[in-house]
Structure formats: structure tokens, C-alpha cells
SEVEXTOR-491563 format. One line per 2 residues: number of its first residue (from 1); their letters; for each residue x, y, z of N, C-alpha, C, O. Coordinates in steps of 0.1 Angstrom, whole numbers, plus 2048, in hexadecimal, padded with zeros to 3 digits. Layout:
NUM	a	X,Y,Z,X,Y,Z,X,Y,Z,X,Y,Z  ...
//
This chain:
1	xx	7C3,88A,587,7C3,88A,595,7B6,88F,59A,7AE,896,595  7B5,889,5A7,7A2,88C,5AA,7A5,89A,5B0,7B0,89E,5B4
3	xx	79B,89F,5B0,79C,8AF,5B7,797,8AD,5C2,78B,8AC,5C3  79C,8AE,5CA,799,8B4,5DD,792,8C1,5E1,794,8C9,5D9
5	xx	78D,8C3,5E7,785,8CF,5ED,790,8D6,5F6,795,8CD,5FD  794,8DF,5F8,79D,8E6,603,799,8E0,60F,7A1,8DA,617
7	xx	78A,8E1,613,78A,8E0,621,789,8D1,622,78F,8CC,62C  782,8C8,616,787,8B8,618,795,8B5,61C,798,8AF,627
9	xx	79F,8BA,614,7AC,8B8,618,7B0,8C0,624,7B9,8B8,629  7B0,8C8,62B,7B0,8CC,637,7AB,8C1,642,7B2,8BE,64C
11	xx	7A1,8BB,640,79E,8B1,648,7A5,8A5,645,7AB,89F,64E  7A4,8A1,638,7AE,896,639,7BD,898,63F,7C3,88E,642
13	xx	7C2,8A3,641,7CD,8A2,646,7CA,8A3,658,7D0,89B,65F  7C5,8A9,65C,7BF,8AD,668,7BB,89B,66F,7BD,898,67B
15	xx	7B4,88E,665,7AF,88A,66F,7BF,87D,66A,7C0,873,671  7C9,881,65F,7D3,878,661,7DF,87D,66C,7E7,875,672
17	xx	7DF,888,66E,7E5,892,67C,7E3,889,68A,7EB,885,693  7D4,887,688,7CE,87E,692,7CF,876,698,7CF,875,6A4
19	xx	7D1,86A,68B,7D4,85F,68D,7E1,85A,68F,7E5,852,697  7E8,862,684,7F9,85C,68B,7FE,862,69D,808,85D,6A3
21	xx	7F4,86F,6A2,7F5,874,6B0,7F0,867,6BA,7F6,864,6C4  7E3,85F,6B5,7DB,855,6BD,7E5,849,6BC,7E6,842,6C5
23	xx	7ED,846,6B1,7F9,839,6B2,805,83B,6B6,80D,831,6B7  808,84A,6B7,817,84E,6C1,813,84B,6D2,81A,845,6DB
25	xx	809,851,6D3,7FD,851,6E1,7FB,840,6E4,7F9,83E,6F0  7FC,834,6DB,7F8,82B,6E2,806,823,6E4,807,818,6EA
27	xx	80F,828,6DF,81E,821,6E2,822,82A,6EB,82B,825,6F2  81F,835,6F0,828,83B,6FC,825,834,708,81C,82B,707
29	xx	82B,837,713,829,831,720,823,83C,72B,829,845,731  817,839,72D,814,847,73B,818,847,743,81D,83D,749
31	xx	818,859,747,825,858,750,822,852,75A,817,84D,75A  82B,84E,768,826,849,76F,81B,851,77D,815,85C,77B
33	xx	81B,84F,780,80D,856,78D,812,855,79A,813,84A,7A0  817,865,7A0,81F,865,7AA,817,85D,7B6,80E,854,7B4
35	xx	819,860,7BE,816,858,7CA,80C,866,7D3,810,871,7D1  7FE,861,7DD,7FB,870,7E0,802,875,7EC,802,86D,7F6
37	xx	806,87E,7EE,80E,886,7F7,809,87D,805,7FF,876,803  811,87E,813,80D,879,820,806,888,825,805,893,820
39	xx	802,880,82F,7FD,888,839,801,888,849,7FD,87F,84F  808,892,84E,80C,892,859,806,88D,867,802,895,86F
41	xx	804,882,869,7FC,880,877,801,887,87E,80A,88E,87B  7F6,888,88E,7F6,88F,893,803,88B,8A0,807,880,8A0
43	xx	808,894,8A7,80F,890,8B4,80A,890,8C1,810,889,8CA  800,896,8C3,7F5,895,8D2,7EF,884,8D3,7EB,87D,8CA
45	xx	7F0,882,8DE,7EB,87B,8E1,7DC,876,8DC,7D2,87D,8DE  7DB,869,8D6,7CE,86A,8CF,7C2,865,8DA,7C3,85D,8E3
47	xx	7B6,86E,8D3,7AC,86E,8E0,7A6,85E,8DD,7A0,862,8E6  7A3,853,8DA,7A2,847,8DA,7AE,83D,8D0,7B1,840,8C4
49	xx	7B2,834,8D4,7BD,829,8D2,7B8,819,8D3,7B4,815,8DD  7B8,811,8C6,7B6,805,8C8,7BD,801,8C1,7C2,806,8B6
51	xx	7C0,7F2,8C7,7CA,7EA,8C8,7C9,7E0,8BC,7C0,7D8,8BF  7CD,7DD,8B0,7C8,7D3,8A4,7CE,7C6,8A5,7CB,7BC,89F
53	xx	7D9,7C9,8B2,7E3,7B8,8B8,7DA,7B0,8C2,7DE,7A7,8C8  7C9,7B6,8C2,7C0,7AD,8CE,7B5,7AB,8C0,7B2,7B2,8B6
55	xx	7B0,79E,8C4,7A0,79A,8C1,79C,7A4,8BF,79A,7A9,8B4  799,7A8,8CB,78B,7B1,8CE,78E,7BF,8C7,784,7C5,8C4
57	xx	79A,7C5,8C4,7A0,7D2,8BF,79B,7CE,8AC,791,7D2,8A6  7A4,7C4,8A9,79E,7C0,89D,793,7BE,898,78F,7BC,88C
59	xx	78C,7BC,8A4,77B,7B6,8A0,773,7C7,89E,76A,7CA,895  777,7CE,8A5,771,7DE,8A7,776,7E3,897,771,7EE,893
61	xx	77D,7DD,88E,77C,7E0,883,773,7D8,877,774,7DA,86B  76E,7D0,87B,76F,7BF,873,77A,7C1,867,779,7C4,85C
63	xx	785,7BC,870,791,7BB,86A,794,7AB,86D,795,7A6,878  795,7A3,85D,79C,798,85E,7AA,797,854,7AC,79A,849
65	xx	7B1,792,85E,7BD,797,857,7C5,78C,84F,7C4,781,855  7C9,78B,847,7D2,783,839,7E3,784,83A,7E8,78F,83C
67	xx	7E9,779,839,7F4,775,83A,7F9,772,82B,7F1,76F,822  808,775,829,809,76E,81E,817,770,818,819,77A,811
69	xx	821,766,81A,82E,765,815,834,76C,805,835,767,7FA  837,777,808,83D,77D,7FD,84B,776,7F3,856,776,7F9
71	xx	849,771,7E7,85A,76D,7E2,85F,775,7D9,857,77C,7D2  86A,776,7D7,871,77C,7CE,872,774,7BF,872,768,7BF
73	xx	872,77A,7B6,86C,776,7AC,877,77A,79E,87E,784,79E  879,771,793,885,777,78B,87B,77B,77E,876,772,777
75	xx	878,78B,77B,873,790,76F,87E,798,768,888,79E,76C  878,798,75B,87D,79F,74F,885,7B0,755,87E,7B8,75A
77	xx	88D,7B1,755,895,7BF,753,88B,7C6,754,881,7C0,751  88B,7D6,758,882,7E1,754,88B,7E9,745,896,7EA,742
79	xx	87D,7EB,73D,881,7F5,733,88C,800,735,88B,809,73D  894,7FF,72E,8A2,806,72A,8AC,807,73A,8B1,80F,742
81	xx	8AC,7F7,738,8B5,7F3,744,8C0,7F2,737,8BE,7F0,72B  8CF,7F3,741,8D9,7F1,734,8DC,7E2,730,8D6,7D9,737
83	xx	8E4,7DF,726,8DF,7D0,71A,8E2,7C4,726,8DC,7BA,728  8ED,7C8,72C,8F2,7B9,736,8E7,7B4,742,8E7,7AB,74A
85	xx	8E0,7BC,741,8D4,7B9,74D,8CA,7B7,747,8C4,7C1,741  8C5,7A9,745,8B9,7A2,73F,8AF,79E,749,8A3,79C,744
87	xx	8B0,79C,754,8A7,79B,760,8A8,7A0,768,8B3,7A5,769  8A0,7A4,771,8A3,7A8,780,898,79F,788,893,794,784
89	xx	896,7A7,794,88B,7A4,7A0,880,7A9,7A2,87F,7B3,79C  877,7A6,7A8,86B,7AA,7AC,866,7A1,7B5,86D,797,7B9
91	xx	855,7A6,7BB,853,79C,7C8,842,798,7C2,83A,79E,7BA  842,78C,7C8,832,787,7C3,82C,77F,7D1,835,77A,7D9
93	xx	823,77E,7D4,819,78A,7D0,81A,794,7CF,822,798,7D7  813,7A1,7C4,812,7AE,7C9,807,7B4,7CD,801,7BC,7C6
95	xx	802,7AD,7DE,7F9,7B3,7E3,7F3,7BE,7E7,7E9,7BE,7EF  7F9,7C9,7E3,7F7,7DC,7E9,7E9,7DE,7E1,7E2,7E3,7EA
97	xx	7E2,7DD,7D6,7D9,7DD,7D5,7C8,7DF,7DA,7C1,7D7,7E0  7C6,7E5,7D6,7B5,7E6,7E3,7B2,7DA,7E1,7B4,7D2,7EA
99	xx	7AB,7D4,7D2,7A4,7CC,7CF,7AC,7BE,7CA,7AA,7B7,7C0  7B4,7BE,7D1,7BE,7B2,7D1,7B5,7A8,7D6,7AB,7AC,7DC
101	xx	7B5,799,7D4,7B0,78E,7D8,7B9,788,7E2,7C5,785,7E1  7B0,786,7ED,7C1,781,7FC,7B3,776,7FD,7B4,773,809
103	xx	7A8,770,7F9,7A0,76A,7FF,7A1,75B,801,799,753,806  7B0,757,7FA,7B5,74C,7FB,7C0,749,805,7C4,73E,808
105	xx	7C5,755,807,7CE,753,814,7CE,754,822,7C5,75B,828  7D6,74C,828,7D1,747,83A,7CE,759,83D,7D2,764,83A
107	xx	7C4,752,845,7C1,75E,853,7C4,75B,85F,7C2,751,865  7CC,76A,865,7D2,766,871,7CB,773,87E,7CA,77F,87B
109	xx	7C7,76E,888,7C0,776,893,7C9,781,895,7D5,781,892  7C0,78F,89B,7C8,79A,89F,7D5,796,8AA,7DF,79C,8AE
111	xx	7D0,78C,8AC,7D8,78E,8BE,7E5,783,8B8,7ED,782,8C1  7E8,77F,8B1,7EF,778,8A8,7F6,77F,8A2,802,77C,8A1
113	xx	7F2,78B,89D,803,792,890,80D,793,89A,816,799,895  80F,78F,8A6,81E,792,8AA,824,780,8A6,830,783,8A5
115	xx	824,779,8A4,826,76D,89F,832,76D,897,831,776,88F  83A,768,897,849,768,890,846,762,87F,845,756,87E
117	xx	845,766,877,83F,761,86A,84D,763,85D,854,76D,85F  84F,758,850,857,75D,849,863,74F,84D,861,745,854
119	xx	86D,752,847,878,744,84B,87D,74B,84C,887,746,846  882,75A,852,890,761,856,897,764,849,892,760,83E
121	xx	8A3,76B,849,8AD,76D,840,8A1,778,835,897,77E,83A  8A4,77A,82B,89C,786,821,890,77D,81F,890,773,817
123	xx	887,780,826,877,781,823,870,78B,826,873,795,82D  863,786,81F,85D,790,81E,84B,78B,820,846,782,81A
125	xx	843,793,829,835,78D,82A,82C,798,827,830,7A4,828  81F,795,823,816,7A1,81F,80C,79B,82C,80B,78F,82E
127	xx	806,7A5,833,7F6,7A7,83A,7ED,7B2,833,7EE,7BE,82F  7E5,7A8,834,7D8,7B0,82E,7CF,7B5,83A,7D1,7B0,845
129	xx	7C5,7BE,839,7BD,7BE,843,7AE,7CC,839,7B0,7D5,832  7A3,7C6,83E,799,7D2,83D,793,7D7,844,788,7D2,846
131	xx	798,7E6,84C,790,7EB,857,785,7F9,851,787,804,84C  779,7F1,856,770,7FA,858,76A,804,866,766,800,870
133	xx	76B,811,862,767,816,871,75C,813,873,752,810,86B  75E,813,882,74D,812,888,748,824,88C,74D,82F,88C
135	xx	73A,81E,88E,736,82D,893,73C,82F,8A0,742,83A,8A1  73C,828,8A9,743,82A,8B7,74D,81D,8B8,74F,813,8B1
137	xx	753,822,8C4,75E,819,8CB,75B,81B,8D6,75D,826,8DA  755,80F,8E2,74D,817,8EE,746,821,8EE,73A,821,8EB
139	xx	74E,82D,8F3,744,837,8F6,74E,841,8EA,74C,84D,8EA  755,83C,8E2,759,844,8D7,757,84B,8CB,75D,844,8C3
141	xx	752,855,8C7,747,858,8BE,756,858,8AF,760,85F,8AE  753,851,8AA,75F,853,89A,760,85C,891,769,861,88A
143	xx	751,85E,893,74E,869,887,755,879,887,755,881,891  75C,87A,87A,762,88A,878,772,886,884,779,890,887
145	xx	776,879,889,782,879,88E,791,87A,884,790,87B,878  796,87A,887,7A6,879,87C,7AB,869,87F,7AD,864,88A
147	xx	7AB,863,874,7AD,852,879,7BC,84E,878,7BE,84D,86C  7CA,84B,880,7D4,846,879,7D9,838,87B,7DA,835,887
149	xx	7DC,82F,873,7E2,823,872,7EF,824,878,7F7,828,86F  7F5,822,883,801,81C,886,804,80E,888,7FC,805,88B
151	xx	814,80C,886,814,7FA,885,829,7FB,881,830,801,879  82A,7F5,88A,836,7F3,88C,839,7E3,88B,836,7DB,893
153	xx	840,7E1,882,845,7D0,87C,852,7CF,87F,857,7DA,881  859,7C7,87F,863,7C3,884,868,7B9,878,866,7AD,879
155	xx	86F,7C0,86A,876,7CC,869,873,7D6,864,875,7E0,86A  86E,7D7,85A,868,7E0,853,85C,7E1,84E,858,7D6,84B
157	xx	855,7EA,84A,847,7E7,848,845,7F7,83C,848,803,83D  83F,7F0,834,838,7F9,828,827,7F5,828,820,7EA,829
159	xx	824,802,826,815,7FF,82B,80E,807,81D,812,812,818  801,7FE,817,7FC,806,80C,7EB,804,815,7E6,7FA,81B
161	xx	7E6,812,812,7D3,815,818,7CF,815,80F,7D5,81E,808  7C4,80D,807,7BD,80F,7FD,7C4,80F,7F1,7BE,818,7EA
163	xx	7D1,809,7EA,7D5,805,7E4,7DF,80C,7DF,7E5,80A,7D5  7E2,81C,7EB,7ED,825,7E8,7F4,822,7F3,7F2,81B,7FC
165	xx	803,82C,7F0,80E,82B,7FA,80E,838,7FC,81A,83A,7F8  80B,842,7FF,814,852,802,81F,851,808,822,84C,813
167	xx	823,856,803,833,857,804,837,866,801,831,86C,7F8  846,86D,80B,84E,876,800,859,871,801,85B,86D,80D
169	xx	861,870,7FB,875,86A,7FA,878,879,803,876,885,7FF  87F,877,814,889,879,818,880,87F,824,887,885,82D
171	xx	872,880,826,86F,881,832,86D,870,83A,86A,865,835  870,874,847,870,86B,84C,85F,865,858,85B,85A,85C
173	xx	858,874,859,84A,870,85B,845,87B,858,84C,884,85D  839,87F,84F,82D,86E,851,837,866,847,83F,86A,83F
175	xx	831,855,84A,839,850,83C,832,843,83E,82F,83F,849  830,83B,832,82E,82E,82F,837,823,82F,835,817,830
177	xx	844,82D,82E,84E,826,830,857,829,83A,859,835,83B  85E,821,841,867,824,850,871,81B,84C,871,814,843
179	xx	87A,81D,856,887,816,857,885,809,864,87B,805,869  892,804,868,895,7FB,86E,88B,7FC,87F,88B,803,888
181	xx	885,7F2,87C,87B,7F0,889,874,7FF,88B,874,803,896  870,804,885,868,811,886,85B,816,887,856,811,87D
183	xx	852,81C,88C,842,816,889,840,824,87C,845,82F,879  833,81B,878,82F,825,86B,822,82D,86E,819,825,873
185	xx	81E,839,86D,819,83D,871,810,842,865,814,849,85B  800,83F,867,7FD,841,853,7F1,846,856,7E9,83E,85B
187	xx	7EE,853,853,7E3,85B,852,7D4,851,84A,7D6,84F,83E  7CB,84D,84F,7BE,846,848,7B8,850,841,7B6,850,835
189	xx	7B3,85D,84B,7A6,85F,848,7AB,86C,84F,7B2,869,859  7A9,879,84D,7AA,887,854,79B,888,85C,79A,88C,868
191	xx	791,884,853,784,885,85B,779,876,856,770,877,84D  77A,86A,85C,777,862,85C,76B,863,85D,766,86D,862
193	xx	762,857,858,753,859,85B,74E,843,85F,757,83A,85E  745,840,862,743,835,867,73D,82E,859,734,835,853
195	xx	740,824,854,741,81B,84B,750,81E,841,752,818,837  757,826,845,762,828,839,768,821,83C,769,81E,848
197	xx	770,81A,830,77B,80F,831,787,811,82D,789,81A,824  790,808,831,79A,80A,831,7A3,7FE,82C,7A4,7F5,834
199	xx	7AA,7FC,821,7AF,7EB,81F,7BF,7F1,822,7C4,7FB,820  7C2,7E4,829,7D4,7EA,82E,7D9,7DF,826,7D3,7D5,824
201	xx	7E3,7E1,822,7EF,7D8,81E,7F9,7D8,81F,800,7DA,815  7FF,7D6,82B,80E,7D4,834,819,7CA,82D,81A,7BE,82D
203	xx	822,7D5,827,828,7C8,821,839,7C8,82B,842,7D2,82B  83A,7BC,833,845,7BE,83F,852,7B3,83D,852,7A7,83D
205	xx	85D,7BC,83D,867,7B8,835,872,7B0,842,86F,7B3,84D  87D,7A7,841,884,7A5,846,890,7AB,845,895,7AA,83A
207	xx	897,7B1,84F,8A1,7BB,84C,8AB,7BD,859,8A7,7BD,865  8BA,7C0,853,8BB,7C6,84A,8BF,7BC,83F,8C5,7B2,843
209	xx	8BC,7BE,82F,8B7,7B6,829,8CA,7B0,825,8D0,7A5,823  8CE,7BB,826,8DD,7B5,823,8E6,7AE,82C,8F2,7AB,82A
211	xx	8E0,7AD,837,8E7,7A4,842,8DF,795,842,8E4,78B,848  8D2,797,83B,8CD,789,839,8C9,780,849,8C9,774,84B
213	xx	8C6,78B,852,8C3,784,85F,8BB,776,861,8B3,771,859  8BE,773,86C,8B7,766,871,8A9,763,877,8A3,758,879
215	xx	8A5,774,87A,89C,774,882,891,772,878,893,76C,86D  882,779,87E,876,77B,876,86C,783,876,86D,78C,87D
217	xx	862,782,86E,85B,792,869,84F,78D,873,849,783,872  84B,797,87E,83D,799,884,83B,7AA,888,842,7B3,885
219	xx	831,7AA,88E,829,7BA,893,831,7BB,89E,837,7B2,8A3  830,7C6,8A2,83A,7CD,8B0,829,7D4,8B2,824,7D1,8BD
221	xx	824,7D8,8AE,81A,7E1,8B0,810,7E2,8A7,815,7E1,89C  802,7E3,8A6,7F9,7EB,89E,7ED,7EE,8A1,7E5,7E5,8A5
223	xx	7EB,7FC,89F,7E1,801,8A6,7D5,80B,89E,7D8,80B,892  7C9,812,8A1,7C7,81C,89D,7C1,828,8A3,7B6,828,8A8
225	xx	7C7,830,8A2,7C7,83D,8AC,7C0,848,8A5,7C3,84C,89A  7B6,84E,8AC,7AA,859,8A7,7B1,862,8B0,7B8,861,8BA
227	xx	7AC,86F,8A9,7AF,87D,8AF,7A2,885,8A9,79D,885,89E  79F,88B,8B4,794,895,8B5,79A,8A6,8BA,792,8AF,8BB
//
């Protein structure tokens, strides 16, 4: 038998310790990555308000905005679903993404998202949009303001800023997510500055989803309101 050095054999076991740690590590699953906390908008009246349902409100962001028919889609079960459930659901596109590609889908004018869009009954539409602050708005100085995205869809609306959602389960505002005809009210920026951007992804559902209504998915409202 060959003879070993103590401290050779110490390392050999040390760097086989290693390796079977580095191939338990590449079969596990990370955990997942909570969502980052909301932030409470403000309730005062905000000291400038523009309109993102006009031209000219959407142009003050150069915001062009993206349309685009969400379907329901039949994929594979999730991991340690039980044995009789071999598929489930999901929705495609999944445009929440910052650096999602929308540069193939119609563009529709600010003054236009109130537009009846979708075929009724459970659908679902995504809007995209990229708003950049300006340095002013008239005589409105931006800089160091608190920025918030409101936007009220008709029915529901989930809204992801830069490719997150904040969320907490069981408050009802601030929230990304609202209930039936509700507006959402979504913190941008606490202290904004002029060139920061913003990518929105409104994803607006038809509802309620179990009554399968007749109507259809558009904007009731969307705006952005600064506080100084």
C-alpha cells in the first residue's frame, strides 16, 4: 500500500468533502427571492399630476406604449404537485420583465388606453410603457420629488416597475395588486431625479374571472403624481 502523508490525506479528504458539497449545491433549487417590500404613497394631495390617458401627458414622459393579448397556456405540473395532476396553467406572454422585448407588438396612443381591448369572458392583456422623468413639467422642477404611478383598469390590474412587483399578502394599500375595479397606487421613486426610468408592465385582467363576463379590459385612469 502506498504511504500517504497525514496532511496529503487531510486534503484529500477536505477537497472530496468539496466536491460532493459542490454536486448536492448544483441539484438543489434556490430558494426563491421574496418580492421587495411596498412603499406607502402618500395621501395629500400631490403637488403636480399628469395625465398618461392624453398625447401630450404621455409624450412629457416619452412613453410609447405596447399592447398585447395574454393566453392561457397548458404546461407541465409544478414540482411535487400530487401524481393525478400532470399539467396545469400558465399565461404567455410573460411580459413583467424590464428587458422583455414588446418591439414587435402594436403601439397604441396615450389618449387611446381607454379603448375596449380583449374578446370579453377570461382574458387577459399586457401594456408596456417606458417613462422617463423630465427635468421639468412646465414650471415643475422633478428633481428630489416622490414619483407615484396610479392607474385604475377595468378589472383588475397587476403592475410590475422595472421588472418587480412589491407586494405584501393581506394589506390592501400600497399594493401592486387591487381588487375589482380598484386603482393601484405604486410608489416609483421616493426621490426621483431627471433621466430615471421607469419600465411599467400592467398586466389587466378580465374579471370576475369566475363569472366569465361579457364585457372588456381598458384604463379607467392613469396618471403620475409628484409630491414635494
Amino acid at each position: 500500500m502506498r504511504w500517504i502523508p497525514r496532511n496529503g490525506l487531510a486534503a484529500r479528504v477536505a477537497l472530496t468533502a468539496a466536491a460532493l458539497t459542490s454536486a448536492s449545491l448544483a441539484f438543489a433549487q434556490a430558494p426563491p427571492v421574496p418580492p421587495p417590500p411596498p412603499i406607502m404613497p402618500p395621501s395629500l394631495p400631490p403637488s403636480h399630476v399628469v395625465d398618461l390617458m392624453t398625447t401630450a401627458g404621455s409624450a412629457v414622459f416619452g412613453a410609447q406604449w405596447k399592447v398585447m393579448e395574454a393566453k392561457i397556456v397548458e404546461v407541465p405540473a409544478a414540482p411535487n404537485a400530487r401524481p393525478e395532476y400532470k399539467t396545469t396553467n400558465n399565461i404567455k406572454p410573460r411580459a413583467d420583465g424590464r428587458d422583455f422585448d414588446d418591439s414587435s407588438w402594436p403601439t397604441i396612443d396615450g389618449k387611446d388606453l381607454g379603448a375596449r381591448l380583449g374578446g370579453g369572458h377570461v382574458s387577459f392583456m399586457w401594456y408596456r410603457a417606458l417613462l422617463t422623468i423630465p427635468a421639468k413639467i412646465g414650471d415643475f422642477d422633478t428633481a428630489g420629488a416622490q414619483a407615484v404611478f396610479t392607474v385604475l383598469i377595468d378589472d383588475y390590474a397587476e403592475v410590475w416597475v422595472n421588472g418587480q412587483m412589491p407586494r405584501r399578502s393581506g394589506y390592501p394599500s400600497p399594493a401592486t395588486i387591487q381588487g375589482l375595479n380598484m386603482p393601484n397606487r405604486v410608489v416609483l421613486g421616493t426621490t426621483v431625479n431627471p433621466g430615471d426610468k421607469f419600465q411599467l408592465a400592467i398586466f389587466g385582467i378580465n374579471g370576475p374571472i369566475s363569472v366569465a363576463p361579457a364585457n372588456f379590459i381598458w384604463f379607467r385612469e392613469a396618471r403620475v403624481e409628484f409630491y414635494k
